[in-house]
N, C-alpha and C positions, 0 to 999 in steps of 0.2 A: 344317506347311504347305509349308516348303520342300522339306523331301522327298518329299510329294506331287509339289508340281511339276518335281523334277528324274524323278520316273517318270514323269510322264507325255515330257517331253520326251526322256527317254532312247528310250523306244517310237517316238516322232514317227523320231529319227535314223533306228532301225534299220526302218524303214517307207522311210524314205528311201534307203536302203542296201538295201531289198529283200533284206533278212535272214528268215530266221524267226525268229519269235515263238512261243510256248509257249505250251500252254493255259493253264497256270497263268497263267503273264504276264498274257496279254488276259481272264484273272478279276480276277487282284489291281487291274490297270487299270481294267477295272468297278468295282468295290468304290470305287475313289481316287475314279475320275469320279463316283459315286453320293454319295458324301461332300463332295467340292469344289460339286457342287451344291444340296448341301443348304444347306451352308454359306453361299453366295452369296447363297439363297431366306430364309433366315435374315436376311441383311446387309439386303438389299431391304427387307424387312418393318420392321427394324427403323429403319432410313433414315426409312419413311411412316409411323413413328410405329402401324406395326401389329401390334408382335410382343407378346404375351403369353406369360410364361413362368408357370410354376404356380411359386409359393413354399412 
């Protein structure tokens, strides 16, 4: 988790810095973002007492 978010904020800096960024980058970034919200959508669910997992 935390190196998730230290990539995503590393990308924020150099955005901010109006640097470039590499395709690969804003893949891997994808990939992180698509995970961190799964993740999230996961926590939600399970907060409302809605998540079922298969045992």
């Amino acid at each position: 988790m935390e190196t998730c978010f230290e990539a995503l904020y590393g990308v924020f800096l150099l955005r901010l810095q109006k640097k470039t960024i590499s395709e690969g980058t804003l893949k891997a970034i994808e990939a992180i973002s698509s995970f961190l919200s799964m993740l999230a959508n996961y926590y939600d669910k399970d907060r409302k007492g809605e998540l079922k997992l298969d045992e």
